[in-house]
VOGU-3710 file (C-alpha; in Angstrom, 3 decimals, decimal comma):
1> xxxxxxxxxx> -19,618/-23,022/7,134  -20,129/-19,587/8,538  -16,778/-18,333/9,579  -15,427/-18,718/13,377  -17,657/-16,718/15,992  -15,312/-15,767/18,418  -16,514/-15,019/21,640  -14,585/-14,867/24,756  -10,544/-14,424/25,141  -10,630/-18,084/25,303
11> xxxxxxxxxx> -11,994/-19,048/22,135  -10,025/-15,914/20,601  -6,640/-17,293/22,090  -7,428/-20,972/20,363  -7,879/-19,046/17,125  -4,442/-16,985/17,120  -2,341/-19,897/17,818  -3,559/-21,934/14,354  -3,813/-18,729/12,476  0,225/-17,946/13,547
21> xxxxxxxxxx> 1,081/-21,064/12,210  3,439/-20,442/9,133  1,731/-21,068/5,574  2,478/-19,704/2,635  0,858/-16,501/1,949  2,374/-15,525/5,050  6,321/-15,733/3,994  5,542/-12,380/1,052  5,012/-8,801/2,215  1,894/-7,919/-0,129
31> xxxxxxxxxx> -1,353/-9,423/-0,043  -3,079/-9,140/-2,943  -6,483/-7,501/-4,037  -8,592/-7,771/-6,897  -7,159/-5,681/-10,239  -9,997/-3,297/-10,121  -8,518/-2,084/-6,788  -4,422/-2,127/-7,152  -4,638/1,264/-8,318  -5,847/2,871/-5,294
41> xxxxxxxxxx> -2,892/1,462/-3,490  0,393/2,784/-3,515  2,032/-0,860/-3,895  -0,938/-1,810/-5,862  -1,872/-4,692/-2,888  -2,453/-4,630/1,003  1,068/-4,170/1,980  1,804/-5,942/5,676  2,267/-3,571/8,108  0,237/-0,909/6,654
51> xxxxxxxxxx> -2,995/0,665/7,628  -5,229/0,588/5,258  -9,013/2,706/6,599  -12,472/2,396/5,191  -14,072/5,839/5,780  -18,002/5,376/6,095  -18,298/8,141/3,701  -21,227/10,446/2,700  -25,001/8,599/4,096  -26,009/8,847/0,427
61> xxxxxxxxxx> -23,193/7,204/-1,258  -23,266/4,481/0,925  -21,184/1,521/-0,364  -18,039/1,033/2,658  -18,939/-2,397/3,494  -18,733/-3,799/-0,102  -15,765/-2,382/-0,377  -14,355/-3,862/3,293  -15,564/-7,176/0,868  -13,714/-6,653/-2,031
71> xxxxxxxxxx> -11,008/-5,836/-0,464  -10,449/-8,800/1,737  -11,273/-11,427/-1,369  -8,468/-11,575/-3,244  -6,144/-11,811/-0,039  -8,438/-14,815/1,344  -8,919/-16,881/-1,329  -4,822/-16,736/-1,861  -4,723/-18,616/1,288  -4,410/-15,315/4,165
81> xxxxxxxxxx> -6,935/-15,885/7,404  -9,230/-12,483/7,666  -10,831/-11,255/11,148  -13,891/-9,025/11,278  -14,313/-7,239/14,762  -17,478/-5,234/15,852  -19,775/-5,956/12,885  -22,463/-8,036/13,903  -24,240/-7,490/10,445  -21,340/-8,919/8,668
91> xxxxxxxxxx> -22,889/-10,182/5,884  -21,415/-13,771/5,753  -23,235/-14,763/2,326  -22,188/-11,958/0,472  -18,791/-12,612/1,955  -18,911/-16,405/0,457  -20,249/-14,773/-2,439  -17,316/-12,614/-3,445  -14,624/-15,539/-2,939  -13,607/-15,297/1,016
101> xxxxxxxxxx> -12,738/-18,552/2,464  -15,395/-18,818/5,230  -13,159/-21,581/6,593  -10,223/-19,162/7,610  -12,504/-15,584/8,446  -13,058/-15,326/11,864  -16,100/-12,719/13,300  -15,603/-11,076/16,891  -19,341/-9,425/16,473  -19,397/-7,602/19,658
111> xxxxxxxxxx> -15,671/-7,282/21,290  -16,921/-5,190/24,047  -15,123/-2,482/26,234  -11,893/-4,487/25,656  -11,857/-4,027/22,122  -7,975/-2,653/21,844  -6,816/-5,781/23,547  -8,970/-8,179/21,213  -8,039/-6,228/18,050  -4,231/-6,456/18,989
121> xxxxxxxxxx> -4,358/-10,017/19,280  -5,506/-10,615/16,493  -3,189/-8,673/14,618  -0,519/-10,910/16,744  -2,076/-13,953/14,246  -4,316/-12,975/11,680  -3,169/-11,673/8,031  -6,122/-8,732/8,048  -7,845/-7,295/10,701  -11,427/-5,463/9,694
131> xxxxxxxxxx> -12,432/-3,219/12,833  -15,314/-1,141/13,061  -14,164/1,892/14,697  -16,084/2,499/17,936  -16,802/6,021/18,484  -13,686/8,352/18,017  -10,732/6,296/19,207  -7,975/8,595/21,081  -4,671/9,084/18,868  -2,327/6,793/21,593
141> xxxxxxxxxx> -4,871/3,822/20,593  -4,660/4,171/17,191  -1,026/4,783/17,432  -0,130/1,519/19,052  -2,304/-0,854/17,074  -0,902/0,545/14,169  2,231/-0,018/15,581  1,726/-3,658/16,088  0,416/-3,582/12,480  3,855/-2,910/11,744
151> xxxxxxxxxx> 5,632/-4,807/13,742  3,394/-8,410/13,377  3,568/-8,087/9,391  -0,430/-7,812/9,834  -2,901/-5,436/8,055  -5,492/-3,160/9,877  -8,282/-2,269/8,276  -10,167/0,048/10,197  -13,991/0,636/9,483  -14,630/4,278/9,979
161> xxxxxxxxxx> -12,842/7,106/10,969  -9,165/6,876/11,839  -6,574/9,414/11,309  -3,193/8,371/10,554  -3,413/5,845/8,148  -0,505/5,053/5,459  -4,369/4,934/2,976  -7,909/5,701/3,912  -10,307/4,846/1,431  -13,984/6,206/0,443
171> xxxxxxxxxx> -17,054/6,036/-1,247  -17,934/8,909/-2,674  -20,364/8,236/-5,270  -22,688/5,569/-6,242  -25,904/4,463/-8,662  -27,586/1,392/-8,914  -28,255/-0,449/-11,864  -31,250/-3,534/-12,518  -34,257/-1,755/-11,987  -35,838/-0,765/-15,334
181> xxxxxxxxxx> -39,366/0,934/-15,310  -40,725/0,470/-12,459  -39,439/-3,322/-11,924  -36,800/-5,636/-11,909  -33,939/-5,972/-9,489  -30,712/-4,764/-7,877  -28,193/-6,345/-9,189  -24,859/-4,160/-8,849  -23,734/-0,260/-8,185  -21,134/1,562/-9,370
191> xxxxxxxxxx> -18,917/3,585/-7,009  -16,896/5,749/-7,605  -14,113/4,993/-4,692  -11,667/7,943/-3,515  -7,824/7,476/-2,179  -5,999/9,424/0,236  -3,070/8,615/2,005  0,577/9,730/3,330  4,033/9,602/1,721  3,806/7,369/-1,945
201> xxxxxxxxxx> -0,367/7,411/-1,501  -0,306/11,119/-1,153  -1,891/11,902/-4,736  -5,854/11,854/-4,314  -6,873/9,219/-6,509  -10,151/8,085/-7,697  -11,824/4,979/-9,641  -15,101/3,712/-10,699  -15,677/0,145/-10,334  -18,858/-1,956/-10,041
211> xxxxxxxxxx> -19,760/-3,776/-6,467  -20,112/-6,651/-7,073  -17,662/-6,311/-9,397  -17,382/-7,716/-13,475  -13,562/-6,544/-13,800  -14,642/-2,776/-14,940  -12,613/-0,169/-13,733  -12,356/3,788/-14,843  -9,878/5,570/-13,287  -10,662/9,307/-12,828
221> xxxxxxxxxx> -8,514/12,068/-12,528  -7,397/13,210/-9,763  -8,763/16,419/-7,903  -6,925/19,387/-8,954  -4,831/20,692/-5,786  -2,526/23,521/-5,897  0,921/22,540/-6,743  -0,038/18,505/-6,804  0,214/17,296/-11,043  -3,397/15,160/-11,573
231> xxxxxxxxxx> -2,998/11,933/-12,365  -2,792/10,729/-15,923  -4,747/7,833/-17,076  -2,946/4,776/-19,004  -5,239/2,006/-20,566  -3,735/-1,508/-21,038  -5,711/-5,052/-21,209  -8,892/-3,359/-20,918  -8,278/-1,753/-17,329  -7,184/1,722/-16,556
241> xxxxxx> -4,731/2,852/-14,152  -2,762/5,869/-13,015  0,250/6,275/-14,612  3,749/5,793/-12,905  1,751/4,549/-10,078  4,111/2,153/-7,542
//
């Protein structure tokens, strides 16, 4: 199975009105992620309602669409239906790969010059909404599907820039490992991933983890900014997270 292709408001309506149905992932307010990423959210899980942005980050670090990956897994496989809108590289294998239920992802590859109107219906009926951001979006757009974020208990995920979010994440580091002299393969990076947000996301945090990922996280400390305390480190069950975090 390759996910839904969506094409058309027809086909898109048919797919809201089964993803609306109650089940029950949708009855709690946080959707969770994988433990290598609670600590770069301030209620250490995709909270409904929220905003949660994927900067595209630095050309050379590279990385933003793994992470759009990792952070829709843990949410999918416990059950929560996942749209992608205006990626029409989406990268279904890796997607299968890293635990998301093809069976309940649903791909809008090219949502045209209407795609406010197909990104707000699917927030009206899908649990997390991945959008590329086309071009620079004005401020009233971006106000009012975050608004309907809030108000539909559903979780945008914008792909690139978009001011306002409650958390934008980024990738601002990254090195392969695999290839030894001269030969062997890719297998896996590790990024180091930066968090910046508003009110309880407001402390810059940072992490390394590996993409794909084997359950290895480092948190760093955060950037030094005037009259903001960095972030302490606390170590428990072999993962490392910021201290006091919420």
């Amino acid at each position: 199975m390759a996910g839904r292709m969506v094409v058309g408001s027809t086909a898109l309506a048919g797919l809201v009105r089964p993803a609306s149905a109650p089940d029950p992932a949708g009855s709690h307010r946080l959707l969770p992620v994988a433990p290598e990423l609670t600590g770069l959210l301030p209620s250490r899980g995709l909270r409904r309602g929220s905003t949660v942005a994927v900067a595209t980050g630095r050309p050379r670090a590279g990385g933003g669409t793994s992470l759009v990956l990792a952070l829709l897994a843990e949410a999918s496989r416990a059950g929560s239906w996942c749209a992608v809108v205006g990626v029409p590289t989406f990268g279904v294998g890796a997607a299968a790969e890293l635990g998301i239920d093809l069976d309940r992802l649903a791909l809008v590859p090219d949502p045209g010059p209407e795609w406010p109107t197909v990104v707000a219906a699917l927030i009206d009926g899908v649990d997390v909404v991945v959008t590329a951001v086309p071009g620079s979006v004005s401020p009233s757009v971006a106000d009012r599907l975050a608004a309907r974020a809030r108000q539909r208990g559903s979780v945008l995920v914008p792909y690139g820039r978009w001011d306002g979010a409650d958390v934008t994440l980024r990738v601002v580091r990254g090195v392969w490992e695999g290839l030894g002299s001269g030969r062997g393969r890719l297998r896996r990076r590790e990024v180091t991933v930066a968090a910046r947000g508003r009110g309880a996301a407001a402390r810059p945090k940072e992490i390394k983890i590996w993409l794909p990922g084997e359950h290895l996280t480092r948190v760093l400390p955060a950037p030094t900014v005037p009259g903001r305390p960095v972030a302490s480190v606390v170590r428990a069950g072999g993962l490392a997270h910021p201290g006091g975090a919420g």
